[in-house]
PDB file with SEQRES, HELIX, SHEET and CRYST1 records, atoms N, CA, C and O in Angstrom:
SEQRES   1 A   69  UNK UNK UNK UNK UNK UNK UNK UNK UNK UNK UNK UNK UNK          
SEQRES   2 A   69  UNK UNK UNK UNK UNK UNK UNK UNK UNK UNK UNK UNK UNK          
SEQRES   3 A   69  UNK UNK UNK UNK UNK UNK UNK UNK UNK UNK UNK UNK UNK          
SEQRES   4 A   69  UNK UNK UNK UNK UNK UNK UNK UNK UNK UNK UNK UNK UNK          
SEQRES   5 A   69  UNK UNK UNK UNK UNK UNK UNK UNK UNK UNK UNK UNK UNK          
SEQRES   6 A   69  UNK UNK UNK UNK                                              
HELIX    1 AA1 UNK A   61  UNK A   64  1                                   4    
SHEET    1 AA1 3 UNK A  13  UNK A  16  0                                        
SHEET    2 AA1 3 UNK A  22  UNK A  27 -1                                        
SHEET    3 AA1 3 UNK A  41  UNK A  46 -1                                        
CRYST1    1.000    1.000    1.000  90.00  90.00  90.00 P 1           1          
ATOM      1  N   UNK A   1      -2.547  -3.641  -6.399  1.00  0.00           N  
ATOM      2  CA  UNK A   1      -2.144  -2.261  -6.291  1.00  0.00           C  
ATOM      3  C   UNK A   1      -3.322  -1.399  -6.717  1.00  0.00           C  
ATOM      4  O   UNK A   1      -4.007  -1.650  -7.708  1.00  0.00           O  
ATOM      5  N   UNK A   2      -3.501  -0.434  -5.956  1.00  0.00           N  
ATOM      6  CA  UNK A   2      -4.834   0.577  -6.288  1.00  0.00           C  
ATOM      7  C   UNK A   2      -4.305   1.928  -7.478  1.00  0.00           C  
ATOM      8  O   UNK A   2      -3.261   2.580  -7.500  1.00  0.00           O  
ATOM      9  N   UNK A   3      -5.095   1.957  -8.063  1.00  0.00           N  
ATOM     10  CA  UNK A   3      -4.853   3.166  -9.381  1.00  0.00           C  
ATOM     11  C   UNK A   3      -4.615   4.493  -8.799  1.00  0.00           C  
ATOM     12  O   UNK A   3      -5.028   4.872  -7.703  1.00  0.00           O  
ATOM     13  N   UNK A   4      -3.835   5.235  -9.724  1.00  0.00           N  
ATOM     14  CA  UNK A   4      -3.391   6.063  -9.095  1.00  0.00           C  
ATOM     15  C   UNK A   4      -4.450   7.046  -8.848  1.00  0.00           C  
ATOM     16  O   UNK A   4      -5.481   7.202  -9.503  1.00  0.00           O  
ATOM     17  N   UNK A   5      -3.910   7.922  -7.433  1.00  0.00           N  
ATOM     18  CA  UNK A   5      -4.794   9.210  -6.994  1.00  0.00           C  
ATOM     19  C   UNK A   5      -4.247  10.312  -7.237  1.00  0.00           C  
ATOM     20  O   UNK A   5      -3.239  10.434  -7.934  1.00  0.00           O  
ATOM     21  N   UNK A   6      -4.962  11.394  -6.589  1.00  0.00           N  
ATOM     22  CA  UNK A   6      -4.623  12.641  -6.876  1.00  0.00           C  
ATOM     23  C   UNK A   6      -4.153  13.178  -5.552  1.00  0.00           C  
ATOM     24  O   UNK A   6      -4.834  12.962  -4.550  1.00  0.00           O  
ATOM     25  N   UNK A   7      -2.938  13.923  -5.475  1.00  0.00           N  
ATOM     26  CA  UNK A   7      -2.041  14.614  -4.143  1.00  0.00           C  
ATOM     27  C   UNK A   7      -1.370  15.705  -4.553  1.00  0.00           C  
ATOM     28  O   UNK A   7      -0.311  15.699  -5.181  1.00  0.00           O  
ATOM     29  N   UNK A   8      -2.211  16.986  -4.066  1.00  0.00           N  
ATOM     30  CA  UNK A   8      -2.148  17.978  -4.913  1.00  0.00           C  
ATOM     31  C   UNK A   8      -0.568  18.662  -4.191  1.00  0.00           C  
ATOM     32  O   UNK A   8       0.099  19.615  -4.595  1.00  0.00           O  
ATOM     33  N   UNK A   9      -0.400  18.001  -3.329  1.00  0.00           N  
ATOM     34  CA  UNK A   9       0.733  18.397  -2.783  1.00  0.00           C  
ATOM     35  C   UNK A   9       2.103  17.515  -3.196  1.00  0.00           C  
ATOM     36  O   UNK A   9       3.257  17.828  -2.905  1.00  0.00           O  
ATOM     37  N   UNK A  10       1.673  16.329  -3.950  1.00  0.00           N  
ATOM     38  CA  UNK A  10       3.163  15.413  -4.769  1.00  0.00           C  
ATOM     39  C   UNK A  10       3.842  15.393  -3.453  1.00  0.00           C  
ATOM     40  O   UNK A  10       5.050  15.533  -3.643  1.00  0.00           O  
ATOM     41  N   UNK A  11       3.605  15.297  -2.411  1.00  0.00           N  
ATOM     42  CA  UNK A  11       4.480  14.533  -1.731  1.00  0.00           C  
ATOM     43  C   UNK A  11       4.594  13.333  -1.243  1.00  0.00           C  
ATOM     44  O   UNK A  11       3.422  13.258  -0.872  1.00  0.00           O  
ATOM     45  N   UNK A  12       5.044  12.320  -0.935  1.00  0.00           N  
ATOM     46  CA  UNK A  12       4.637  11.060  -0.545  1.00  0.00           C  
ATOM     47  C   UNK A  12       3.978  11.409   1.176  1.00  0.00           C  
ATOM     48  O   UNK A  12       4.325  12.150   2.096  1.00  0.00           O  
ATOM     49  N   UNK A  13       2.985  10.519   0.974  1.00  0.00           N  
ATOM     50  CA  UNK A  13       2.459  10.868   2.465  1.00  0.00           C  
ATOM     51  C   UNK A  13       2.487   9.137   3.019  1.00  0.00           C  
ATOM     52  O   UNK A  13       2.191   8.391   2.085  1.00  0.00           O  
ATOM     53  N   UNK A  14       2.764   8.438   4.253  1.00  0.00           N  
ATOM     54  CA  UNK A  14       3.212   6.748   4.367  1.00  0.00           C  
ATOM     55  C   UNK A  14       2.393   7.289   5.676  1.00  0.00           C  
ATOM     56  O   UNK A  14       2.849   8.022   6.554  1.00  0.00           O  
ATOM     57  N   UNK A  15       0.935   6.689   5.583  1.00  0.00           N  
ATOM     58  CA  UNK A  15       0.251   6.310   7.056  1.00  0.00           C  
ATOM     59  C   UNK A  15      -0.464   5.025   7.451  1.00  0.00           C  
ATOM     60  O   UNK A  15      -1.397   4.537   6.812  1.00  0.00           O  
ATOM     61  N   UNK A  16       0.110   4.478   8.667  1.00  0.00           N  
ATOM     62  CA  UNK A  16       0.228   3.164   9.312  1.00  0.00           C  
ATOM     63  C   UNK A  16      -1.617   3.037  10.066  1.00  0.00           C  
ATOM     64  O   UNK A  16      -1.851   3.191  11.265  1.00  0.00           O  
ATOM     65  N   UNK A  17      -2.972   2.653   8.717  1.00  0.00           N  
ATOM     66  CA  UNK A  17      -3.843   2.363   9.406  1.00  0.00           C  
ATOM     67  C   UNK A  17      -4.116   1.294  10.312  1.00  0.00           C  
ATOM     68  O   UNK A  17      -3.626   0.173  10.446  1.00  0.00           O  
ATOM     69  N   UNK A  18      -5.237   2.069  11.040  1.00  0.00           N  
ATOM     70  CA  UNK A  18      -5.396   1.156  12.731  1.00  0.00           C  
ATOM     71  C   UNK A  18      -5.746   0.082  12.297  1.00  0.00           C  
ATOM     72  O   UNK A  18      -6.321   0.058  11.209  1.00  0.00           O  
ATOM     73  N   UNK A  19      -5.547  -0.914  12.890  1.00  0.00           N  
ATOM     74  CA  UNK A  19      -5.865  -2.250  12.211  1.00  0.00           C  
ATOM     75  C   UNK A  19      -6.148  -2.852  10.972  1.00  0.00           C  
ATOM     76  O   UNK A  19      -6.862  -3.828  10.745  1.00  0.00           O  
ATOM     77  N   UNK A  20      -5.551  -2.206  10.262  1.00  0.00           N  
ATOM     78  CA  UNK A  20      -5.113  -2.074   9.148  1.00  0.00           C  
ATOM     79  C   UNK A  20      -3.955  -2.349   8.086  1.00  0.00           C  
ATOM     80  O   UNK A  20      -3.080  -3.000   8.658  1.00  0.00           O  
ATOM     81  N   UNK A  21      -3.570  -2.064   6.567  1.00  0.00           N  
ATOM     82  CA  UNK A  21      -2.626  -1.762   5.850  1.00  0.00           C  
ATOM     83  C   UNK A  21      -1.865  -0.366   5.800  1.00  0.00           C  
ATOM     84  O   UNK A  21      -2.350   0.765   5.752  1.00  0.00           O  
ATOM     85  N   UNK A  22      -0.533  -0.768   5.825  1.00  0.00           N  
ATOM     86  CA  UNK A  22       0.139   0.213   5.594  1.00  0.00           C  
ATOM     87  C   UNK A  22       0.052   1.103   4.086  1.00  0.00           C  
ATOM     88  O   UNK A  22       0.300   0.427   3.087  1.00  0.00           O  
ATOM     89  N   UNK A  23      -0.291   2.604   3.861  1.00  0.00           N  
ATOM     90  CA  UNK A  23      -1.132   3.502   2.572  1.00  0.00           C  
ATOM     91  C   UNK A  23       0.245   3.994   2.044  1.00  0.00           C  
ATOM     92  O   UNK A  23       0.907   4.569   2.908  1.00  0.00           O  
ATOM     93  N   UNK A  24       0.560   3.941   1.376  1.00  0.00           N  
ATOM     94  CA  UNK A  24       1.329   5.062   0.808  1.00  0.00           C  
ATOM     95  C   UNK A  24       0.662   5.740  -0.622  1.00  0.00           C  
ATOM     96  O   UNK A  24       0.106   5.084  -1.503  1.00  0.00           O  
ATOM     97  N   UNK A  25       0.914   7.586  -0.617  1.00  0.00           N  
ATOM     98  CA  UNK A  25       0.141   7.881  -1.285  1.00  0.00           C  
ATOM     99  C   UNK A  25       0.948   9.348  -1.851  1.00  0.00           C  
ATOM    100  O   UNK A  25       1.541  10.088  -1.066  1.00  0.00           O  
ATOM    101  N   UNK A  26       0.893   9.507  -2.737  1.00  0.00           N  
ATOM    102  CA  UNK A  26       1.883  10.808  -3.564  1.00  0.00           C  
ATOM    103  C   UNK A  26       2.687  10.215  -4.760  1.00  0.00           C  
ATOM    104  O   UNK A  26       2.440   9.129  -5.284  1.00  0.00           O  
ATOM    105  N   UNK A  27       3.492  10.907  -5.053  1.00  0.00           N  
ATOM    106  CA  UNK A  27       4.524  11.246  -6.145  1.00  0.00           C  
ATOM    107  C   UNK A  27       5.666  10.625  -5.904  1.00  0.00           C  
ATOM    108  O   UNK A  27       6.653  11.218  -5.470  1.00  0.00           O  
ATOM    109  N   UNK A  28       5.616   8.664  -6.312  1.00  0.00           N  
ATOM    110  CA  UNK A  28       7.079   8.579  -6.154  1.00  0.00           C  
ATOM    111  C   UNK A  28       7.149   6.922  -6.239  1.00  0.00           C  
ATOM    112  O   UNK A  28       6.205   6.268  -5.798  1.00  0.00           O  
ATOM    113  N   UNK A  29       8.515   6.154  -6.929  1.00  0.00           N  
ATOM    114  CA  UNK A  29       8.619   5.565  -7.169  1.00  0.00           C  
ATOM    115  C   UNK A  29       8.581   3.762  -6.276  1.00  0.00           C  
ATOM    116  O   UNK A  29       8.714   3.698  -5.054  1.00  0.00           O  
ATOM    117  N   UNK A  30       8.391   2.519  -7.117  1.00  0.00           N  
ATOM    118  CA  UNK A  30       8.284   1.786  -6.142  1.00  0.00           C  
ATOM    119  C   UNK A  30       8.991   0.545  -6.762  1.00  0.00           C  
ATOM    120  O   UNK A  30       8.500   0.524  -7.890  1.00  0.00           O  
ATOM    121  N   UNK A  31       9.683  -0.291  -6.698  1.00  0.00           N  
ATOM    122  CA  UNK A  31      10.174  -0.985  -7.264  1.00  0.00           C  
ATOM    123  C   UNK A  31       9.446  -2.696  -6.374  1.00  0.00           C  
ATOM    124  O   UNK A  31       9.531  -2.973  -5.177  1.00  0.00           O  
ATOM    125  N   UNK A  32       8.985  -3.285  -7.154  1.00  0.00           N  
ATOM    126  CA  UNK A  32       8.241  -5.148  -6.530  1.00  0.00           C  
ATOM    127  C   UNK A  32       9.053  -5.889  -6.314  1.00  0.00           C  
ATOM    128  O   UNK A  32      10.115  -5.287  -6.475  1.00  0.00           O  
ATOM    129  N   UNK A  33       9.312  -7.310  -5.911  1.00  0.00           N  
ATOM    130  CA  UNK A  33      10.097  -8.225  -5.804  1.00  0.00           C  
ATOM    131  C   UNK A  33      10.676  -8.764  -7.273  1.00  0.00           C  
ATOM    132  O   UNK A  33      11.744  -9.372  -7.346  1.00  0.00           O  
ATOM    133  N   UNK A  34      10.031  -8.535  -8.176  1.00  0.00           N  
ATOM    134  CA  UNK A  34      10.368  -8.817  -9.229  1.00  0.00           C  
ATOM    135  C   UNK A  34      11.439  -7.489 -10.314  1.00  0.00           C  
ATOM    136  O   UNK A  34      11.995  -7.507 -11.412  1.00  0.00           O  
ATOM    137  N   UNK A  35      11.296  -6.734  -9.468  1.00  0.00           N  
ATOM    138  CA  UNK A  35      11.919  -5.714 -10.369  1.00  0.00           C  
ATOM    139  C   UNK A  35      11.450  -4.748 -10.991  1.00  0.00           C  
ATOM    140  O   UNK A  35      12.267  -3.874 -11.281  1.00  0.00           O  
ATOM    141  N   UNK A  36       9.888  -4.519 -11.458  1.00  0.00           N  
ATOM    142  CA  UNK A  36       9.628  -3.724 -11.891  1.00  0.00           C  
ATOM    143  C   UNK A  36       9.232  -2.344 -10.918  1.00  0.00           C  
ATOM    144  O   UNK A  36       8.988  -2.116  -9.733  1.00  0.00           O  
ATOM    145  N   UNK A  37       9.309  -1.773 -11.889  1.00  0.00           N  
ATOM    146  CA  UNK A  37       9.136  -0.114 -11.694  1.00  0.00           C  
ATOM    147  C   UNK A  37       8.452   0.845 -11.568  1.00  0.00           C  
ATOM    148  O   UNK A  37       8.703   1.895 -12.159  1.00  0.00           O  
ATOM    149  N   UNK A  38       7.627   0.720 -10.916  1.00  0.00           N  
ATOM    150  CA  UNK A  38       6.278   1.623 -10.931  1.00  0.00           C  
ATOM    151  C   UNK A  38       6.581   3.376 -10.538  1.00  0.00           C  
ATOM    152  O   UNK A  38       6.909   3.390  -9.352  1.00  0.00           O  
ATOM    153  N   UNK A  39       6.586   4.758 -11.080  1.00  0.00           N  
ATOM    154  CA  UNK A  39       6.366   5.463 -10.930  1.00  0.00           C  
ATOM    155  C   UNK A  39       5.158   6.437 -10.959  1.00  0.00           C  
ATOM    156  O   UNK A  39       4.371   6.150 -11.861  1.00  0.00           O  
ATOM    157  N   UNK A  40       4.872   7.296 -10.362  1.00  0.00           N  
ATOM    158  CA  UNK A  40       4.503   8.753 -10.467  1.00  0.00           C  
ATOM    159  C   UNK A  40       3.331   8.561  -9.330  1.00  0.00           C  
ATOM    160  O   UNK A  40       3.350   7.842  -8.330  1.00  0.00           O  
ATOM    161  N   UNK A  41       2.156   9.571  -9.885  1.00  0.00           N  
ATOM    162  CA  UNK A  41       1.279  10.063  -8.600  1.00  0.00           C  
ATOM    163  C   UNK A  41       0.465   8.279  -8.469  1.00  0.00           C  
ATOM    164  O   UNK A  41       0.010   7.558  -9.358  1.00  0.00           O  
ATOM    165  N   UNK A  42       0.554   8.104  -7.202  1.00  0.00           N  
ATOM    166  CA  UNK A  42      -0.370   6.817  -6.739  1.00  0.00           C  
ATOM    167  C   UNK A  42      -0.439   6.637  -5.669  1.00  0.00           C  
ATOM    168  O   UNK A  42       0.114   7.394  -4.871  1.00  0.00           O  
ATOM    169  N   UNK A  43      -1.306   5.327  -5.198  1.00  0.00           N  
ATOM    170  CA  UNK A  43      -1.326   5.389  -3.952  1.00  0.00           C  
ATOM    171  C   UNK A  43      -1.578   3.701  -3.775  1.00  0.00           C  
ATOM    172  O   UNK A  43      -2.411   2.960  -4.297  1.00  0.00           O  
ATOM    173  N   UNK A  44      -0.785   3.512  -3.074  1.00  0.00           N  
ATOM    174  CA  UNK A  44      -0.331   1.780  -2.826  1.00  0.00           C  
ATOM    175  C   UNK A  44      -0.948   1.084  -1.114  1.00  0.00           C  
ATOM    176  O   UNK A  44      -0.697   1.788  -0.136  1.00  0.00           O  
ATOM    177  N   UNK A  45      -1.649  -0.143  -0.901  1.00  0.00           N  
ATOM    178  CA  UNK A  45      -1.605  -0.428   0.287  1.00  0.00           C  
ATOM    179  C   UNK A  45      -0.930  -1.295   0.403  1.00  0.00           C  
ATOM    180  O   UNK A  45      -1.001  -1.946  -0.640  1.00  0.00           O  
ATOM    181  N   UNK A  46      -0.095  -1.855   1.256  1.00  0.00           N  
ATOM    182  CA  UNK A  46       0.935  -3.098   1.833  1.00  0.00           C  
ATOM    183  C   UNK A  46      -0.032  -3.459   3.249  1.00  0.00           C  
ATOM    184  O   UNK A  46      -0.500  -2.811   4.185  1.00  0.00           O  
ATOM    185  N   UNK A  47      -0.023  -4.922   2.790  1.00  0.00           N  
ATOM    186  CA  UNK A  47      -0.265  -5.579   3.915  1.00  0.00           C  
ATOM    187  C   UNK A  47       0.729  -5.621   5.189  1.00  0.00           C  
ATOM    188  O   UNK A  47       1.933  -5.634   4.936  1.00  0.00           O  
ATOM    189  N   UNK A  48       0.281  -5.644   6.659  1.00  0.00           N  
ATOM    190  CA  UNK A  48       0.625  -5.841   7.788  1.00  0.00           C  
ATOM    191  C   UNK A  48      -0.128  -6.961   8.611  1.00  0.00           C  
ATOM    192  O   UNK A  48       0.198  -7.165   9.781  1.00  0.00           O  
ATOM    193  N   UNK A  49      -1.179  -7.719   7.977  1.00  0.00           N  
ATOM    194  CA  UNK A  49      -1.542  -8.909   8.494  1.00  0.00           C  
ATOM    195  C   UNK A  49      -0.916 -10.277   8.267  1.00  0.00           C  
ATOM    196  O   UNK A  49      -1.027 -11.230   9.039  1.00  0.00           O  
ATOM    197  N   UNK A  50      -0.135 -10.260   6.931  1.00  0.00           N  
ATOM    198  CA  UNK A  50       0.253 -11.855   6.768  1.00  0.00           C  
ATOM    199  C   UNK A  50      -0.447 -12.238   5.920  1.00  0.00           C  
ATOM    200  O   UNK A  50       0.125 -12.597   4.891  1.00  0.00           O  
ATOM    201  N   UNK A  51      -1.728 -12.317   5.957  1.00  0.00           N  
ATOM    202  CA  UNK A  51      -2.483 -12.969   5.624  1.00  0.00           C  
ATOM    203  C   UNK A  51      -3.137 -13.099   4.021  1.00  0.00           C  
ATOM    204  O   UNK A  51      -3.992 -13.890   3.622  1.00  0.00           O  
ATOM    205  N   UNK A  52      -2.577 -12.274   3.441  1.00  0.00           N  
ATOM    206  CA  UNK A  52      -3.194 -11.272   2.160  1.00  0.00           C  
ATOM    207  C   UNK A  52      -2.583 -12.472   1.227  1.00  0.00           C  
ATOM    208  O   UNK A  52      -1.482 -12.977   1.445  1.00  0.00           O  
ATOM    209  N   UNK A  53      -3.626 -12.931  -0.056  1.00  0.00           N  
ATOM    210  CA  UNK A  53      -3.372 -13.843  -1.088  1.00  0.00           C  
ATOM    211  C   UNK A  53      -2.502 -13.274  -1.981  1.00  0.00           C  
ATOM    212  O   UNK A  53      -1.775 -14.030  -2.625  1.00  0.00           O  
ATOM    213  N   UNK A  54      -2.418 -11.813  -2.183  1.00  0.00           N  
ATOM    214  CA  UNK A  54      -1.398 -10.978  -3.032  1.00  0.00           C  
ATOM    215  C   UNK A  54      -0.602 -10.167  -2.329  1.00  0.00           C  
ATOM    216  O   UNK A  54      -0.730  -8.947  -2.225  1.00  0.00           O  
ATOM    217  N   UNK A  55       0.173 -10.806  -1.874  1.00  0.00           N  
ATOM    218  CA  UNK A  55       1.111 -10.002  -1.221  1.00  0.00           C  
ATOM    219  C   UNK A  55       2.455  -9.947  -1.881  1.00  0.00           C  
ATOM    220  O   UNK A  55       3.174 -10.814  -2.378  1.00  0.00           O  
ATOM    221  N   UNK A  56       2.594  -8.292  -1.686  1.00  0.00           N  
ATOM    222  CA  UNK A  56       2.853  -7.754  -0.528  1.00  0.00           C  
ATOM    223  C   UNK A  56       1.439  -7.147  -0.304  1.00  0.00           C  
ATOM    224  O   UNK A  56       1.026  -7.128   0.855  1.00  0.00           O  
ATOM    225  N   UNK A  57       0.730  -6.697  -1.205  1.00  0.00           N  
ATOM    226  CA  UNK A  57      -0.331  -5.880  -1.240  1.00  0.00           C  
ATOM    227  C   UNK A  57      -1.952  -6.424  -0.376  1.00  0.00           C  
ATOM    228  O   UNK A  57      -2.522  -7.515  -0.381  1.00  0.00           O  
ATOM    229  N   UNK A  58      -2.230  -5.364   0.167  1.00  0.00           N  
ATOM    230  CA  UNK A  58      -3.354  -5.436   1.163  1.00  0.00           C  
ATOM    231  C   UNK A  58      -5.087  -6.247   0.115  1.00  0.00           C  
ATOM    232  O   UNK A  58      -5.929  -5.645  -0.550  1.00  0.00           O  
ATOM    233  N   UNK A  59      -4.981  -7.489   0.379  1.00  0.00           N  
ATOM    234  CA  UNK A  59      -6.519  -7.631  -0.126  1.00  0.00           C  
ATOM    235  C   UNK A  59      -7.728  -7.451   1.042  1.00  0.00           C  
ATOM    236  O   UNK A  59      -8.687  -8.217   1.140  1.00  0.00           O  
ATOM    237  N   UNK A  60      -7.472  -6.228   1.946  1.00  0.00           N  
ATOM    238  CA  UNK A  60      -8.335  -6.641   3.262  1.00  0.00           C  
ATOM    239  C   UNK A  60      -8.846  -7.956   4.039  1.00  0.00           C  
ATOM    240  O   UNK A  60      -9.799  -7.969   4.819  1.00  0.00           O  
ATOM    241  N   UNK A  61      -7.982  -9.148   3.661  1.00  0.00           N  
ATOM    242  CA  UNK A  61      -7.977 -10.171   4.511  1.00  0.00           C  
ATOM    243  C   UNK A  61      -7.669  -9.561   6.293  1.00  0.00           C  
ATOM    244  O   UNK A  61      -8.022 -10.166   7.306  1.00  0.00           O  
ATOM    245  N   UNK A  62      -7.144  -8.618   6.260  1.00  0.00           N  
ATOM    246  CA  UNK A  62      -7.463  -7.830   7.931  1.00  0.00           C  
ATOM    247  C   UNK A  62      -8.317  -7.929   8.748  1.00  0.00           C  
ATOM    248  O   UNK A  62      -8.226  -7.974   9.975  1.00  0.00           O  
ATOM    249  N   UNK A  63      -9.605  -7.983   7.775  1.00  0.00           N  
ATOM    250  CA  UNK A  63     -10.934  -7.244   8.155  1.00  0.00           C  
ATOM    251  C   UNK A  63     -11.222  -9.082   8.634  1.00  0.00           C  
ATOM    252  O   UNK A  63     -11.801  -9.250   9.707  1.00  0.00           O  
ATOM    253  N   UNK A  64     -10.919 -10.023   8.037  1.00  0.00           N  
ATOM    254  CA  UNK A  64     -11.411 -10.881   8.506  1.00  0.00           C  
ATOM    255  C   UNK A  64     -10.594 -11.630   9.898  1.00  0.00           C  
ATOM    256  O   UNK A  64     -11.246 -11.972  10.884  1.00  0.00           O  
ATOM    257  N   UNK A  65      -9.122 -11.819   9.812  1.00  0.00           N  
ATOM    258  CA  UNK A  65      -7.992 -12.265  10.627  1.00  0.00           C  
ATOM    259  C   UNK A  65      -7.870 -11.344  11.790  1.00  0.00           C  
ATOM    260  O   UNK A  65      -7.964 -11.652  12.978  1.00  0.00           O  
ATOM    261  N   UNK A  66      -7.616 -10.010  11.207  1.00  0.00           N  
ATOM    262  CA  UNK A  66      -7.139  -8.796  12.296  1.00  0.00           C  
ATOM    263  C   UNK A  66      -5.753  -8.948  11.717  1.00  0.00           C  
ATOM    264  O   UNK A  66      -5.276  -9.778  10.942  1.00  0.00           O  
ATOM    265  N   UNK A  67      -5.101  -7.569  12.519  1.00  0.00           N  
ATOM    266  CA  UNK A  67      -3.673  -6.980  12.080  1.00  0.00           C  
ATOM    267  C   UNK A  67      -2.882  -7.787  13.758  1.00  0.00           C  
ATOM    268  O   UNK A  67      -3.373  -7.397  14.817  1.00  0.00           O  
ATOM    269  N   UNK A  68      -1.723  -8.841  13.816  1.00  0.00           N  
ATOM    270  CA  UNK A  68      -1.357  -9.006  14.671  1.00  0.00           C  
ATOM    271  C   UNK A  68      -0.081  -7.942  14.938  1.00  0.00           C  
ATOM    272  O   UNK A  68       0.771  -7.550  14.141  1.00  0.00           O  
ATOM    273  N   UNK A  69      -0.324  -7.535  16.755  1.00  0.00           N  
ATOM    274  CA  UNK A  69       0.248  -6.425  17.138  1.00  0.00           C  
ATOM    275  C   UNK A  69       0.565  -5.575  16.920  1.00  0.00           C  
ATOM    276  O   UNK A  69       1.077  -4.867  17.786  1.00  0.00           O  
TER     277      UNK A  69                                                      
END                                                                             
């Protein structure tokens, strides 16, 4: 998970990069497979390749596999 940023607008903003991880980025809560609780300003990537050793989270294994479809 990436440390939190700054979104001077606190809103959650969720954009689907091109061949890429899915970003989410603003003011707002996230709960893991395990239960815990992460709140406030941050900004999270989720993998969409599969492929990622920490998943759910994006280790740019993308860059090497590619994002399928």
């Amino acid at each position: 998970m990436t440390e939190a940023t700054e979104n001077t607008n606190h809103v959650p903003e969720v954009r689907v990069e091109s061949n890429g991880p899915i970003v989410i980025r603003g003011n707002f809560s996230f709960r893991d497979s395990s239960g815990k609780i992460v709140s406030g300003e941050q900004e999270i990537r989720i993998c969409r390749c599969g492929g990622s050793k920490e998943m759910p989270w994006c280790d740019d294994t993308h860059l090497i596999i590619g994002v399928p479809g």
